[in-house]
N, C-alpha and C positions, 0 to 999 in steps of 0.2 A: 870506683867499684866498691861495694860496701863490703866485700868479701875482705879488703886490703885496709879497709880503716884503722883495724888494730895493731898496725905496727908501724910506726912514723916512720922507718926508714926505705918502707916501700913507699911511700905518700909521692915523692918528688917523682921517681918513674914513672909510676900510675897517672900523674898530673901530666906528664911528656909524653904517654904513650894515648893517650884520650886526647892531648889539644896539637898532635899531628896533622901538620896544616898540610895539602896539597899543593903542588906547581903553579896553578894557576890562585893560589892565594885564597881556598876553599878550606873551611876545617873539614877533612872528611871524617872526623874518628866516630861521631855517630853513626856511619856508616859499615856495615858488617863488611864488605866488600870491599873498599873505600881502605881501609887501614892499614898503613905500612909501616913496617918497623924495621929497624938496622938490626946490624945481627949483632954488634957489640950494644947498642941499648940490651936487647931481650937475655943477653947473657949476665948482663950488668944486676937487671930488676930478678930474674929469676937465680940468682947468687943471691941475693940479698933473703930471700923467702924460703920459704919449706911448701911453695907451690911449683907444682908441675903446668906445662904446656897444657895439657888436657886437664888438669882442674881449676885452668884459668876459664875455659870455656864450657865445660859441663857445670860450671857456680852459678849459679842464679844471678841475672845481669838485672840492673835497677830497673825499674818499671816504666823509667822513659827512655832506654834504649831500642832506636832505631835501625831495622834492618832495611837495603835497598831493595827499591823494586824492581823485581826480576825483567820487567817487560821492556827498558830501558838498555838492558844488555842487544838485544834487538837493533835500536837504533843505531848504538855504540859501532855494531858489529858489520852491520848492511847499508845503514843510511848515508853514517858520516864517511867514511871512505868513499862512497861515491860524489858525495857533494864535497868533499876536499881537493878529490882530482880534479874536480869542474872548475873549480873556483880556482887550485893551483894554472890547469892548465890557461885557462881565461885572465887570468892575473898575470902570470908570465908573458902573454901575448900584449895585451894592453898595455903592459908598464913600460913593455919592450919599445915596442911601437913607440910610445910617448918619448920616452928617454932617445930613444937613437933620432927622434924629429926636432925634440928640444937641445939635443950636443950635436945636430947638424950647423946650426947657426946659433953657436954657444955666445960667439962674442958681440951678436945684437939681441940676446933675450933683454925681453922686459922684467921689472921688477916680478911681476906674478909668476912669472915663469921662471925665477931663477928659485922662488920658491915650491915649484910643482916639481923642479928637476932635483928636491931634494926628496918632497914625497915620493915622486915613484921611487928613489932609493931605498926609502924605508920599506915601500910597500914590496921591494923586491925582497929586501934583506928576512922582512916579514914571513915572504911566501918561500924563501929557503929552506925554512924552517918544516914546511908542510908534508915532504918525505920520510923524513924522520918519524915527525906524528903518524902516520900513517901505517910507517913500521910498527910501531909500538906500541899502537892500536891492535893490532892483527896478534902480533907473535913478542913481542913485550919487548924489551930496550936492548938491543944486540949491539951497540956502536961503543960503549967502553964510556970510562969516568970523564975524560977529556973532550969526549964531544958531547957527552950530556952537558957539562957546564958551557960550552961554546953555545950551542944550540937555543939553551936555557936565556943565555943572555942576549944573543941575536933577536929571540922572541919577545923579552922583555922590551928590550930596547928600540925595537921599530916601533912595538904598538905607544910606548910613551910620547916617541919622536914626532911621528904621527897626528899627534894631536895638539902637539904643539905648532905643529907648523900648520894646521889646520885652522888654529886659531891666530896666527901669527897673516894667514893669506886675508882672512875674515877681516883683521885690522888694520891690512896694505889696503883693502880695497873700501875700507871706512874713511881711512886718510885721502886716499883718491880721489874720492868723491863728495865725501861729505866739506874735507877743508882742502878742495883742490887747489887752491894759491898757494897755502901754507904750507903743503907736502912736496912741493916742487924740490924743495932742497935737500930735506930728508929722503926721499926716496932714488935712492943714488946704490948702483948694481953695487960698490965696494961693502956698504951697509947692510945689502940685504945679507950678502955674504956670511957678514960677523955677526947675524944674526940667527942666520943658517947654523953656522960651526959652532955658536954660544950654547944654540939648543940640542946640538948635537952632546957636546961635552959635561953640560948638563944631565941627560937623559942618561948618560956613559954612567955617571959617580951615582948617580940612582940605583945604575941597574947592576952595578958590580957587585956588590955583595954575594948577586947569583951565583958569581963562579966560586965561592967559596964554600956556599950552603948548601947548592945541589950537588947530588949524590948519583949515585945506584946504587938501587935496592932490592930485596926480595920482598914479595905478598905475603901475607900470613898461608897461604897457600901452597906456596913455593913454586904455582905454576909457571910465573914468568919475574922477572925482570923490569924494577919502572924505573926512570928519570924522576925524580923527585925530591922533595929534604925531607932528611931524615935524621937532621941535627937532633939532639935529644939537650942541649944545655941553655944554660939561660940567654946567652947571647943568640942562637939558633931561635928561642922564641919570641924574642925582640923584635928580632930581624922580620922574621914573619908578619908579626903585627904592624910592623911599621911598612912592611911591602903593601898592605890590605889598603892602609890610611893612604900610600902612593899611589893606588890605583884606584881608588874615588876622586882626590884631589886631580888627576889627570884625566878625567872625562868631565866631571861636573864644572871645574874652573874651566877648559877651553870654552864647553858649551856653554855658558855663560856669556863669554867675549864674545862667541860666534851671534849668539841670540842679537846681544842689545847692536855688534855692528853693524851685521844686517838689517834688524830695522832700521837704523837711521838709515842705512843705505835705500832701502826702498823709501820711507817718508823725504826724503831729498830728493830722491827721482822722481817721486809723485809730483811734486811740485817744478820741474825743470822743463824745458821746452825741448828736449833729445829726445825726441819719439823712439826711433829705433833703438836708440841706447838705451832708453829708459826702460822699453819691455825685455830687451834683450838680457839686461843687468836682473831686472825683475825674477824673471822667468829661470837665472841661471841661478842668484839666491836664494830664494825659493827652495827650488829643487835640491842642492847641495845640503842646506840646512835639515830639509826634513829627511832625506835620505841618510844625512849621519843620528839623527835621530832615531828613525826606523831601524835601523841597523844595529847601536851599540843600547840606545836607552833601555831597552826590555832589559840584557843582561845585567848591566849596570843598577838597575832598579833593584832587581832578583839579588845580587851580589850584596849590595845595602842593607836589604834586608836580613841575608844573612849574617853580614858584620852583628849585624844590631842584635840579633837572637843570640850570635858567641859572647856578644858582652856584656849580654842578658840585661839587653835596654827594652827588651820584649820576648816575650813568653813561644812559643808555636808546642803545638801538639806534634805527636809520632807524625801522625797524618800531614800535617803540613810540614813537617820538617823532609816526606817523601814527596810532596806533588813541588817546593820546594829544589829539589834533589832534578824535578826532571826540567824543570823551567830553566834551571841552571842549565842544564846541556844542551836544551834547544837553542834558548838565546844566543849562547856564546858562540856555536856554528853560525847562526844569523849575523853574530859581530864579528863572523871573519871571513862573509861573502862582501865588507866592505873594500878589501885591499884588489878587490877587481872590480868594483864601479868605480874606482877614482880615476880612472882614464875615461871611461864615457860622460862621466861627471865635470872635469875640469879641463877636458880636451876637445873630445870627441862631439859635444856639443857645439864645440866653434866651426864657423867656417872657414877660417883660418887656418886651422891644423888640418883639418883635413885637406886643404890644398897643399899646407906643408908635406905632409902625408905623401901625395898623389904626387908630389915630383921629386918627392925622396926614393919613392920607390919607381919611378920612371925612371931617372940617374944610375940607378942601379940594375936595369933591365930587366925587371918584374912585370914591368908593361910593357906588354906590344907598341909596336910602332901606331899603330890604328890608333890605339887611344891618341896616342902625341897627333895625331894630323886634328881628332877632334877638336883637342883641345884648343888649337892654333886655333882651327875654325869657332870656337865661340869666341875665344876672344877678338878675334876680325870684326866679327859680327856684333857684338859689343861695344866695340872701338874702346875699348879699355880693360882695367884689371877688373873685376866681379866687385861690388859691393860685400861688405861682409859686418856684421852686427858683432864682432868677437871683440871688440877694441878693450874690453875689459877683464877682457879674460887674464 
């Protein structure tokens, strides 16, 4: 602020209260609404000056600061809470389902499936998280310091895990298929395991720092209450910028793996004589890929670019820095209707599971008897178990 230029011992505040980064690893401080500060910073920076609260904000603010677009409160206020509960309740039921059909016959899963029964953990651990947001969306952060950082890192840490193991299932199923002799030995349930708990413990020391940095905090408002950092010192914005460079590094690198195994997985099958398997596999790649595409890439694109603008490796106007401001919020709802297709995605497409399914919850007297005499009866009629194109799932 050009008001604070002339006294170097405000400079370092000024520089901490302007490059206040948001939860989700957003600078918001170009944003008038957006900006949060600790109440030990503002007492710190305003000791240090002979400015007052109100003639920080009646000074004339430089000529590229950005206020938010009001019409986006909107969305904030009516949209995302109702497509949070959808997605919460939708997500709950699917992961459910999947999970209780995959630790029904824990001790014959396949390798793919010992890695799906990690995803839906994640995606559970994920969508724990989604009542909280929701709260504090509405009426601001009521739950205390303790579950802010619990929360904080729950969320961090599924979406990392996530994608790791998304990219880890992409390369089970390259080794599969592409060098089916030579994966026989490697692909062994103890391995998938230690690979499982590796990415697990990995993703852990990533994301801990959260429980240190996140806070609560007040608005410049005082309306409400956020979950946020509000570190003010150099280790606080370290941390920050090094969280920004961990959450590119963990969507661009998996997708990456996922891209080039998939193709060879299809140019292999193109060429194989496994008709059903081959479209089946097709059709199920495919789908998986573009759908995590569709889902996280817009945010992730949007996010990039604004890395890029904070490190001033490119320029944006007031104006783009607000159309900006609302891509971010759209996208990122988009990338968190993902943690409920991944059971119609990786499951629910087989016909497999869904037999597992149907006598999971037969066993447990969800279905009538009537189904069970049908069932009998096709398979009589049959003279066998059903065909099923999931072998790769």
């Amino acid at each position: 602020m050009k008001f604070l230029d002339n006294d170097s011992r405000i400079i370092p505040y000024t520089v901490r209260l302007c490059a206040a980064l948001g939860s989700d690893g957003s600078f918001p401080g170009r944003r008038h609404d957006s900006m949060h500060f600790s109440e030990e910073l503002l007492n710190d920076f305003f000791s240090l000056s002979n400015y007052s609260y109100s003639d920080i904000w009646n000074a004339s603010l430089p000529s590229d600061y950005c206020d938010r677009i009001e019409n986006m409160k909107l969305y904030e206020k009516l949209v995302l809470p109702v497509l949070y509960t959808l997605v919460l309740l939708l997500g709950l039921t699917g992961n459910g389902l999947m999970l209780a059909v995959l630790l029904s016959r824990q001790k014959s899963l396949r390798v793919t499936e010992i890695y799906l029964t990690h995803l839906a953990v994640a995606d559970l651990m994920f969508l724990s998280t989604f009542p909280f947001l929701l709260v504090e969306n509405s009426v601001g952060w009521v739950f205390g310091d303790v579950l802010c950082k619990v929360v904080g890192l729950l969320n961090n840490l599924s979406c990392l895990c996530g994608s790791i193991l998304l990219a880890c299932i992409s390369f089970d199923r390259y080794m599969a298929i592409v060098h089916a002799v030579r994966s026989l030995r490697s692909r062994r349930a103890w391995g998938v395991h230690l690979i499982c708990m590796a990415a697990w413990v990995l993703c852990l020391v990533l994301a801990a720092p959260d429980l240190v940095f996140l806070s609560v905090g007040s608005t410049l408002n005082k309306t409400a209450y956020s979950c946020n950092f509000f570190g003010s010192d150099d280790h606080s914005n370290n941390w920050l910028m090094t969280r920004r460079i961990i959450i590119h590094l963990y969507f661009f690198v998996p997708l990456l793996v996922m891209s080039c195994c998939y193709s060879a997985v299809v140019a292999t099958l193109c060429y194989s004589q496994r008709s059903m398997k081959k479209q089946g596999a097709i059709r199920l790649s495919m789908v998986i890929t573009l759908v995590f595409l569709l889902c996280w890439l817009p945010y992730n694109v949007a996010l990039l670019v604004d890395s890029l603008s904070i490190w001033e490796v490119i320029t944006m106007s007031c104006q783009a820095w607000n159309v900006l401001d609302q891509v971010l919020s759209v996208t990122k709802s988009i990338g968190y209707m993902h943690s409920c297709l991944n059971p119609l995605l990786y499951a629910f497409l087989g016909v497999q599971f869904r037999q597992d399914l149907l006598r999971l919850l037969s066993r447990s007297g969800c279905l009538g008897k009537q189904w069970r005499r049908e069932r009998v009866s096709a398979v009589s009629v049959s003279g066998g178990a059903p065909i099923t194109t999931s072998s790769l799932i």
